[in-house]
C-alpha positions in Angstrom: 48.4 -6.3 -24.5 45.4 -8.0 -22.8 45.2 -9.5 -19.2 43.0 -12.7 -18.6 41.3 -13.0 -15.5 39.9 -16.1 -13.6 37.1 -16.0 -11.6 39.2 -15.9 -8.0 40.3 -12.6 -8.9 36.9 -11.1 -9.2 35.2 -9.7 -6.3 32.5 -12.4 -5.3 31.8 -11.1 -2.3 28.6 -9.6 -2.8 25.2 -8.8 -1.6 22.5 -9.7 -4.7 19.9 -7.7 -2.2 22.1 -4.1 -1.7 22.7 -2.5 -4.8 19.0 -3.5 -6.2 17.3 0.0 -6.2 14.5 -1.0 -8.6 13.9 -4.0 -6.2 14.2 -1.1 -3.2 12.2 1.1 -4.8 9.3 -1.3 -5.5 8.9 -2.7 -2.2 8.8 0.6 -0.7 6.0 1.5 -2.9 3.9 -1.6 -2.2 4.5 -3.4 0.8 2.7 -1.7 3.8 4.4 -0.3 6.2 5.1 -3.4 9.3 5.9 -5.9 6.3 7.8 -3.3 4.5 10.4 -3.0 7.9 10.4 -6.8 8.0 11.2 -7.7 4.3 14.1 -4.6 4.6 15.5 -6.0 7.9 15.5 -9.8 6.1 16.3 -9.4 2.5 19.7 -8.0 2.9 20.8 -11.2 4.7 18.9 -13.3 1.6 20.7 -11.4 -0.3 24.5 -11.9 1.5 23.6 -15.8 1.8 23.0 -16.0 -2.3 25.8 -13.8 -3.3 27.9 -17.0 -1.4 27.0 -19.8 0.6 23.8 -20.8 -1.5 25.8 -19.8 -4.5 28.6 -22.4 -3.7 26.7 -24.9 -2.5 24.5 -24.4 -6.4 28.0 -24.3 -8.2 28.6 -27.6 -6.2 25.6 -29.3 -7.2 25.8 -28.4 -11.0 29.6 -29.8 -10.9 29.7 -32.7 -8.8 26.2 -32.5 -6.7 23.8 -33.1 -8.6 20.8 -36.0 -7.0 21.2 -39.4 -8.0 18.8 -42.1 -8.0 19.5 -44.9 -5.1 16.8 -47.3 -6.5 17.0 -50.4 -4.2 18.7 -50.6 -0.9 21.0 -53.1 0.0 18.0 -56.1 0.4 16.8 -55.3 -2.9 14.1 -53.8 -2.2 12.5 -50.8 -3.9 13.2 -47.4 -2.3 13.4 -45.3 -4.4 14.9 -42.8 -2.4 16.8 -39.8 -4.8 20.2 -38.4 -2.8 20.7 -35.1 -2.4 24.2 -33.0 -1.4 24.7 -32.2 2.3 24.7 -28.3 0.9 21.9 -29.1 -1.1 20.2 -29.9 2.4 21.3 -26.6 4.0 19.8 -24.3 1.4 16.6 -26.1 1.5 16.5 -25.4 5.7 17.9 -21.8 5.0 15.7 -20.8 2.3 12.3 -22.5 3.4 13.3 -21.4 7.0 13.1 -17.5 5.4 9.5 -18.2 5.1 9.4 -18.2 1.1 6.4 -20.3 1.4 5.4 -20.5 4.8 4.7 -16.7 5.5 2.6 -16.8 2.5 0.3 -18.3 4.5 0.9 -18.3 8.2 1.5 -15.6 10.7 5.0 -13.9 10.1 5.9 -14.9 14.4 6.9 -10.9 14.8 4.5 -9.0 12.9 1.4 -11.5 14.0 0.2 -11.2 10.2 0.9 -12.8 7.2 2.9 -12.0 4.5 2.0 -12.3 0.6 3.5 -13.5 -2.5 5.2 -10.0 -3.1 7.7 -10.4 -0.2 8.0 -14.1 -0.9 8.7 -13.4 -4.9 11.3 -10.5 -3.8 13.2 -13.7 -2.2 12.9 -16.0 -4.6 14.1 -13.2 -7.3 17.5 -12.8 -4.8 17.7 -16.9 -4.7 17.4 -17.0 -8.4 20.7 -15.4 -8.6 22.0 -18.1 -7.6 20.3 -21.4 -7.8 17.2 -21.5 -10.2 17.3 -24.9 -10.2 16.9 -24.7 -6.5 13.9 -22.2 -6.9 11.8 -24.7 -9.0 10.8 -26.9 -5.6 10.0 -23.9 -4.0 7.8 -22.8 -6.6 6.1 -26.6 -6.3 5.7 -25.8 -2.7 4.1 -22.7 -3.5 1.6 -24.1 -5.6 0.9 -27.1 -3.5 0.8 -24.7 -0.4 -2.5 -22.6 -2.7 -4.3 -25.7 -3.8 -4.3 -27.0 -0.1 -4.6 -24.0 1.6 -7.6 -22.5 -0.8 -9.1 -26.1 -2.0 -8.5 -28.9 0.7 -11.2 -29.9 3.2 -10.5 -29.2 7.1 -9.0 -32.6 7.5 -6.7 -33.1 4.2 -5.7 -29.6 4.7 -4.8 -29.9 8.7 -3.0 -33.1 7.9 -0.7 -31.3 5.1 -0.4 -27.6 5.0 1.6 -27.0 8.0 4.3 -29.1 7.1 4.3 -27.9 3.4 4.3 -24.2 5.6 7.1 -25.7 7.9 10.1 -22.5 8.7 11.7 -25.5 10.7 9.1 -26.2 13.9 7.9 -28.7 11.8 9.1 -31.8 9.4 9.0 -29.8 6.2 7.4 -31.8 3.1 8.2 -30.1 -0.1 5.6 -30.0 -2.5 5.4 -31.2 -6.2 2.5 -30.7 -9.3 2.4 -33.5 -11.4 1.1 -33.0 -14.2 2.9 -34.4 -17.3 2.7 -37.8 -19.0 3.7 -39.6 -21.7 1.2 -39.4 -23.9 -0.2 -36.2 -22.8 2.3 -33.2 -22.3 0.8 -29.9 -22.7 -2.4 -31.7 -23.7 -3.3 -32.8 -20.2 -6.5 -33.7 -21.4 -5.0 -37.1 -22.8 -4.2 -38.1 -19.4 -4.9 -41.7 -18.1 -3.8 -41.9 -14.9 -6.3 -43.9 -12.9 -8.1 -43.1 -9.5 -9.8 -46.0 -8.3 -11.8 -46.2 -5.5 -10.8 -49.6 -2.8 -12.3 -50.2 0.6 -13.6 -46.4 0.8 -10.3 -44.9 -0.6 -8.6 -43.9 -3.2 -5.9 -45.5 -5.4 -3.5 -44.2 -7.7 -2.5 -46.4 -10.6 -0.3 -45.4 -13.9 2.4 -42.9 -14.2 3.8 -39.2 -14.3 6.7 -39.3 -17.1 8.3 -35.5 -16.2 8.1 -35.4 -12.3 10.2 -32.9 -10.7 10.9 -32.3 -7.2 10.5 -36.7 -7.2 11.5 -38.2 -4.5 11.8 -35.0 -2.4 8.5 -33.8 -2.0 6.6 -35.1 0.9 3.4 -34.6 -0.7 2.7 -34.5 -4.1 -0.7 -32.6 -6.0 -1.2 -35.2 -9.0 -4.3 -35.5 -12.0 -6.2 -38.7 -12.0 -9.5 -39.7 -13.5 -11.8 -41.4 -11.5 -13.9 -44.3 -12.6 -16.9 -43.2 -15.0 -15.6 -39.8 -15.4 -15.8 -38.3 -18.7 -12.7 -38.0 -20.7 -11.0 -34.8 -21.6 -9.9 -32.1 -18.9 -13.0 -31.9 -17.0 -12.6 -35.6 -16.6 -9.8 -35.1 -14.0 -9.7 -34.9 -10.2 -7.5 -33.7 -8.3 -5.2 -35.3 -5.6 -2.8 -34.8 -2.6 -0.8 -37.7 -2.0 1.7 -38.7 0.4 5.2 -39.8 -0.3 5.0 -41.9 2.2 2.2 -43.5 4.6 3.3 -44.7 8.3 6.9 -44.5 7.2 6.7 -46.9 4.3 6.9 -45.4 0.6 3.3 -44.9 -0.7 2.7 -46.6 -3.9 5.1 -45.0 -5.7 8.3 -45.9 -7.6 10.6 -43.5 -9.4 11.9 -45.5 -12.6 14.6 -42.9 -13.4 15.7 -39.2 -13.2 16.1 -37.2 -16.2 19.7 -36.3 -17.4 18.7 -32.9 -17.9 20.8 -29.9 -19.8 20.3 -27.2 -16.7 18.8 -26.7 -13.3 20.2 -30.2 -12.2 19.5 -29.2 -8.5 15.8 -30.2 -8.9 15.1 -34.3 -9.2 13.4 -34.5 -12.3 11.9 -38.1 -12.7 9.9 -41.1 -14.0 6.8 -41.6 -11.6 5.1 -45.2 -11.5 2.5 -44.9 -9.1 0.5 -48.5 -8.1 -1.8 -48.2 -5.4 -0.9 -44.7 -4.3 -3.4 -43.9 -1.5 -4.7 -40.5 -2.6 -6.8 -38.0 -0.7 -9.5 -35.6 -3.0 -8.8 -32.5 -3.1 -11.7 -29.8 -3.5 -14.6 -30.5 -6.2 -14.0 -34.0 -7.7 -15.1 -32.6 -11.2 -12.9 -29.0 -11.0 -9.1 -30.5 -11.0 -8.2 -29.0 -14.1 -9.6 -25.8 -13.0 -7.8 -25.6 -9.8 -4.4 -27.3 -11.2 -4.4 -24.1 -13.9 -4.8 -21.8 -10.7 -1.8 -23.1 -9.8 -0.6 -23.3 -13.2 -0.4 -19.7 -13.1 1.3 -19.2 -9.5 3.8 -21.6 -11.4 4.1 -18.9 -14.0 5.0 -16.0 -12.2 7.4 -17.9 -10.5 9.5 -18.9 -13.7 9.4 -15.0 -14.7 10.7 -14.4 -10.9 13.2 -17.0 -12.0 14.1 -15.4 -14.9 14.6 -11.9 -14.1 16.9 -13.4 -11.8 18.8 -15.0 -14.1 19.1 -11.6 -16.3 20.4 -10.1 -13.3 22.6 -12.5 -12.2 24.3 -12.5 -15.8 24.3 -8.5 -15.8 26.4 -8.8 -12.7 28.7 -10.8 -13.8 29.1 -9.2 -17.5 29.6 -5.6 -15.4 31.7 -6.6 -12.9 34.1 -8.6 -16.2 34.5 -5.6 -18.2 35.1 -3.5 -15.2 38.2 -5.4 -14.3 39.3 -7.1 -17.9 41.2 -4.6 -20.1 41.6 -4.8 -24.1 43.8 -2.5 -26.1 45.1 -0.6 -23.0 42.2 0.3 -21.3 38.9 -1.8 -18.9 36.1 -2.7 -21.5 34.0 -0.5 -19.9 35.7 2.8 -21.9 34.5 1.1 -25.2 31.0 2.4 -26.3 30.1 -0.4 -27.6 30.6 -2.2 -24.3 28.7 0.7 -22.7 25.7 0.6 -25.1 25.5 -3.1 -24.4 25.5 -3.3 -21.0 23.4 0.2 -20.9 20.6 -1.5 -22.9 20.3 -5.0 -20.9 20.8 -2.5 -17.8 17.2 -0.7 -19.2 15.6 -4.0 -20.1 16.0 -5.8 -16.6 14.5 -2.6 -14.9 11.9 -2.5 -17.3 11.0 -6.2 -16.8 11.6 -6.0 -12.6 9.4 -3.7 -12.5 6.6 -4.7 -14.9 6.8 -8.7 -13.0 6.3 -7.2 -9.7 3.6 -5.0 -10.9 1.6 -7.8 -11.6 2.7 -9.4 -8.4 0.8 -6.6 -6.8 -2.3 -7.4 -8.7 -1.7 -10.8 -8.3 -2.0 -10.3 -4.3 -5.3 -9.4 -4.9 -6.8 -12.1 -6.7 -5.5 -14.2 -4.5 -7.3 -12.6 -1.1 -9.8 -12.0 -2.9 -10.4 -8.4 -3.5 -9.8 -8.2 -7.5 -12.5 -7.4 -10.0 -13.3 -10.3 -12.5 -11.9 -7.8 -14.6 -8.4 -7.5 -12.8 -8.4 -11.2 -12.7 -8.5 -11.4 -16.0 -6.1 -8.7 -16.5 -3.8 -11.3 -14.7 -3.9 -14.3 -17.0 -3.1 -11.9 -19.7 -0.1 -10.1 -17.8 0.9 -13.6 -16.9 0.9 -15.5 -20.1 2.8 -11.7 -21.9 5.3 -11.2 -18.9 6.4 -15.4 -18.7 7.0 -15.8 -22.3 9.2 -12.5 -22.6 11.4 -13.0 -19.5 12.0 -16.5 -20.4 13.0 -15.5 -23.8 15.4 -12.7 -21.8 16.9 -15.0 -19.5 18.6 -16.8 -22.1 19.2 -13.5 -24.0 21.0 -11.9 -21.2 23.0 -15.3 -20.3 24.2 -14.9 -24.0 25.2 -11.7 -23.8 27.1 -12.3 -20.7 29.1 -15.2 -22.2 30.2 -13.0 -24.8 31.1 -10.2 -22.7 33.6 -12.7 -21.0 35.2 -14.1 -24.3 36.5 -17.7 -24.3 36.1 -17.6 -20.4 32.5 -17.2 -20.8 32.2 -20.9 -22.1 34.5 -22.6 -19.2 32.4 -23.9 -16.6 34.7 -21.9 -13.8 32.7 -18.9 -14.6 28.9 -19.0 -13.3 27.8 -18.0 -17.1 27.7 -21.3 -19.0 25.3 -22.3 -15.6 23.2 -19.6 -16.4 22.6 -20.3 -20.0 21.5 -23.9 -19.4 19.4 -23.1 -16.5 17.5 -20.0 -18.5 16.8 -22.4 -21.5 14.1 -24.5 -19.3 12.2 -21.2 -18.7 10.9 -21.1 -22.2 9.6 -24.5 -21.4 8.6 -25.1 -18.2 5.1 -23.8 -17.3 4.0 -23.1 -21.1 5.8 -22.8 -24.5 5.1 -19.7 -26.3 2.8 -21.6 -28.5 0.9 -22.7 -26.0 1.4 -19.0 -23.6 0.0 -17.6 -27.1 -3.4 -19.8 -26.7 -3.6 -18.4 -23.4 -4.5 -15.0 -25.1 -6.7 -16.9 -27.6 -8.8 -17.9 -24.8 -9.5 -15.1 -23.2 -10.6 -13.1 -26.0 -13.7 -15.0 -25.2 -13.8 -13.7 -22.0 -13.8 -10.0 -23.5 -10.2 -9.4 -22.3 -9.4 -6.8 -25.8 -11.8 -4.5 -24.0 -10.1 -5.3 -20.6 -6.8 -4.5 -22.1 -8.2 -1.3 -23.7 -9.1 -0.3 -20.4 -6.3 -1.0 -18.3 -4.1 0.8 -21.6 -6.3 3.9 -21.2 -5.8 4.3 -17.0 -1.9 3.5 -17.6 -1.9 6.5 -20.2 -4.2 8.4 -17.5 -1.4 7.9 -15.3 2.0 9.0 -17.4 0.5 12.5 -18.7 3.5 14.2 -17.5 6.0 11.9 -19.3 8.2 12.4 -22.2 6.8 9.3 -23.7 2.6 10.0 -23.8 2.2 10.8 -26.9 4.7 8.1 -28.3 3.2 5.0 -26.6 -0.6 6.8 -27.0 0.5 6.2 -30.5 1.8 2.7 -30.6 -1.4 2.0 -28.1 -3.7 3.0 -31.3 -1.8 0.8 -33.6 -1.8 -2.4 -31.2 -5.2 -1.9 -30.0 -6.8 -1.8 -33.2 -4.8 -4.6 -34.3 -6.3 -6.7 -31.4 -9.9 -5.9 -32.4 -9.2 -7.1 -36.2 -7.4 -10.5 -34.2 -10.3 -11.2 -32.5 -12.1 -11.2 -35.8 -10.2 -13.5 -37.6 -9.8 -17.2 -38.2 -8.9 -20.1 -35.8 -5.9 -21.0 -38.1 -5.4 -16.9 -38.4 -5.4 -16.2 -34.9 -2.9 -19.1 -33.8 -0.6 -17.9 -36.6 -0.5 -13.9 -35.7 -0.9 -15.1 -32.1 2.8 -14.9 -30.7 2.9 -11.4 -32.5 0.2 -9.8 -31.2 1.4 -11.2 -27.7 5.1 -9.7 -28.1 3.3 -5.6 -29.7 1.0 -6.3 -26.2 4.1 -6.8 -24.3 6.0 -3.9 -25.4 3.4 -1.6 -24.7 2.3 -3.2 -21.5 6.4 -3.0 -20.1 6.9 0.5 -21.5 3.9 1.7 -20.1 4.5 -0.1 -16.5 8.4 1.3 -16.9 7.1 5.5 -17.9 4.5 5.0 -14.5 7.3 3.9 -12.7 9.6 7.1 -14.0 7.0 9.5 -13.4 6.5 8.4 -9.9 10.6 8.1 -9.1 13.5 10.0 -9.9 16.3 11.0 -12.8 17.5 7.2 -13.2 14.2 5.8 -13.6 13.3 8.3 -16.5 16.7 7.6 -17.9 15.8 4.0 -17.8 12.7 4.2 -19.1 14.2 6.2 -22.1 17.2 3.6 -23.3 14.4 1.0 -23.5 11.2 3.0 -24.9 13.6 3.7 -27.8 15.1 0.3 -28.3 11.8 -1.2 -28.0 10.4 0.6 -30.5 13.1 1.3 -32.7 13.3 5.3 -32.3 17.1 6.0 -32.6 17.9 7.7 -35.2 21.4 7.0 -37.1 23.7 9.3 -35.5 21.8 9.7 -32.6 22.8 10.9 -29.5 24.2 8.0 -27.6 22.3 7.7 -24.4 23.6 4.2 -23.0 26.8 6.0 -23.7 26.8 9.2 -22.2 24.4 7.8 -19.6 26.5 4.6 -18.8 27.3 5.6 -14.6 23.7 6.7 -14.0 22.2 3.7 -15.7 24.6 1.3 -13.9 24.5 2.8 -10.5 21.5 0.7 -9.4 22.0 -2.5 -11.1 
């Protein structure tokens, strides 16, 4: 006899912040002391709101929510104003109001300092539990927050930033990146839209065919090339450009709003822009340098976005086979069940803790105390760690669905969400084709030997663990293979590309995940052990079964 739950019967009452220990354990680690008491006094609360409220009002605006185009008001005039859910509203004040992007880079009002992108990426992994649809604006804000903040002159950054910073003492103006356009996609190069200079300012003329966050964002980074620039990339200047000037809509027209598979939360639309008044935005001739800065901010927040995800559907497959019983008994007496939820239990920790290792490093880029070397050592971590969670987010969803059956496919469960909100990830920011000429790239910039070294101090560092000589091993075989990659062909390189990229990745997660045992306790090593041996396909047939016998220890801190 089997009995069917619904989802009213499961225990939604949660908190996506309290049960986290790798989350826990890594901002003990590496937030300092006065910030490290703030983010543990705030998270849990981030945490309770996601769990419920923010994950209602998300549920709402998938279902029957989602923004809508009002084109011309009652006059017929243009407005092109894009309606959003009254919910909708209250999760942007909550969740900008944390300080996800203001504290980034204004005093946090108790401490008298500001925070950094680690804190802010621990919230936005606890809202992507909930709404990742929701977290894309916020990522746009954090990237037009950067290029103002680090790029702007005194008087386009005065006019900008602190609204774009708003926690609620000022209008907040969302940001947006527009980059994308018909003809161009990934090839931004191929991009047309015009800046043209009237009267002693700039206009914006053409349009932006994949806009998101259009018709919310107050102010809005965009691509143009100026009159007599060269063509290509380097051809493009960057802008900041108002929504709206004096009250009245700037220039700009949305023609339509993509009917998109996921993340409906986020206004994804058709930009015509005719007459824009645009403002310059650093050195006319770096745009395309300072839009791939942000580019890779962008990045780390879709592998934020996607570790949430993975957590979010482990969650829900854990607390499903808890409850649902098969054949007399919960699901979570089968070992196959066990071994299942065992091995995505090992990958998420490996992954959480690999993503906000780099966040670390990625702090100190950004203040300005890493090596050229480190920096490096960042593009590369980037480019590996955004094309494997992606890839994971939809995994996990997948497994999640079938962990639930038939009920895993009807859209009263969270699931079917999840899987059409992780399939983006793969997408947005970079393909893997395109993540893969990332590492292409910077081979030119000597990153094989960078890598080498950074492999070397991470072995330095795990002398005591159970894995050294295992992943000194592996490290052998893929750093000679990345000497011989570097050697070969154009046509070679772009074809081995994405499997180099996924033998770096392995080693660079295991190695991240056995310095993270070594330094923590029982669970961690446990952890680390379930997915070193899955990884690299260790288990023997017959094995002992680990996710098995381990299945309490490894689930007590998801």
């Amino acid at each position: 006899m089997t009995r069917v739950l619904t989802e009213e019967k499961l225990d939604t009452n949660r908190n996506f912040f309290d049960g986290n220990e790798t989350l826990k354990k890594l901002l003990k680690e590496k937030l300092e002391g006065p910030l490290y008491e703030f983010a543990s006094a705030e998270l849990p609360e981030l945490g309770r709101a996601a769990a419920n409220e923010i994950d209602e009002r998300a549920r709402h605006t998938d279902r029957e929510g989602a923004p809508r185009l009002e084109k011309y008001d009652r006059f017929g005039n243009d407005q092109s104003k894009v309606w959003v859910n009254e919910g909708y509203m209250e999760t942007v004040q909550h969740v900008y109001g944390s300080g996800i992007v203001g504290y980034v880079h204004e005093p946090i009002p108790p401490l008298g300092r500001k925070g950094n992108y680690l804190y802010s990426f621990a919230q936005g992994f606890l809202v992507s539990h909930a709404e990742a649809g929701f977290y894309c604006p916020v990522t746009l804000t954090m990237a037009t927050a950067y290029l103002l903040d680090h790029y702007a002159d005194d008087s386009v950054k005065s006019r900008f930033l602190p609204h774009v910073c708003s926690t609620g003492d000022l209008p907040l103006y969302e940001g947006a990146t527009f980059l994308t356009e018909r003809q161009g996609g990934s090839d931004v190069g191929a991009n047309v839209v015009r800046a043209v200079c009237e009267n002693g300012e700039y206009r914006l003329y053409g349009e932006k065919y994949f806009a998101s966050n259009a018709g919310m964002a107050g102010v809005v980074m965009v691509l143009a090339r100026m009159e007599g620039a060269p063509s290509g990339s380097k051809g493009l200047t960057l802008f900041a450009v108002p929504w709206r000037e004096a009250g009245e809509l700037n220039g700009v027209k949305i023609r339509r709003l993509k009917d998109k598979l996921g993340v409906r939360a986020v206004s994804s639309g058709e930009v015509e822009f005719d007459g824009a008044k645009a403002y310059i935005v650093g050195d006319p001739s770096r745009g395309i340098n300072y839009m791939l800065e942000a580019l890779n901010l962008s990045r780390i927040c879709n592998a934020v976005a996607s570790i949430g995800i993975m957590r979010r559907a482990l969650l829900e497959a854990k607390d499903y086979a808890k409850k649902r019983e098969a054949f007399g008994a919960p699901l979570t007496q089968y070992p196959m069940v066990k071994d299942s939820l065992g091995k995505l239990a090992a990958t998420l920790h490996a992954e959480t803790v690999s993503v906000f290792e780099l966040i670390a490093l990625y702090d100190k880029v950004t203040d300005g105390s890493a090596s050229r070397e480190e920096s490096l050592l960042v593009r590369l971590l980037i480019a590996l760690l955004k094309k494997e969670t992606a890839e994971n987010a939809i995994h996990f969803s997948h497994e999640a669905i079938e962990m639930h059956g038939g009920n895993g496919y009807i859209e009263d469960f969270v699931t079917p969400r999840l899987l059409r909100d992780a399939q983006v990830l793969t997408v947005w920011e970079g393909t893997a084709n395109i993540l893969a000429l990332e590492l292409i790239r910077l081979l030119k910039n000597g990153i094989d030997d960078i890598f080498e070294k950074w492999v070397e101090g991470q072995l330095e560092a795990i002398q005591d663990s159970s894995w050294h000589k295992e992943l000194e091993k592996q490290a052998g075989r893929i750093l000679g293979e990345l000497k011989q990659f570097k050697q070969m062909s154009q046509d070679l390189q772009t074809f081995e590309a994405k499997r180099t990229m996924k033998d770096m990745t392995r080693l660079t997660e295991s190695l991240m995940t056995a310095g993270f045992a070594v330094r923590h306790g029982e669970r961690e090593h446990m952890l680390c052990d379930v997915f070193c041996e899955e990884v690299w396909g260790l288990r023997e047939f017959g094995d002992e079964m680990k996710t098995v016998d381990g299945f309490g220890e490894l689930m007590s801190g998801v």
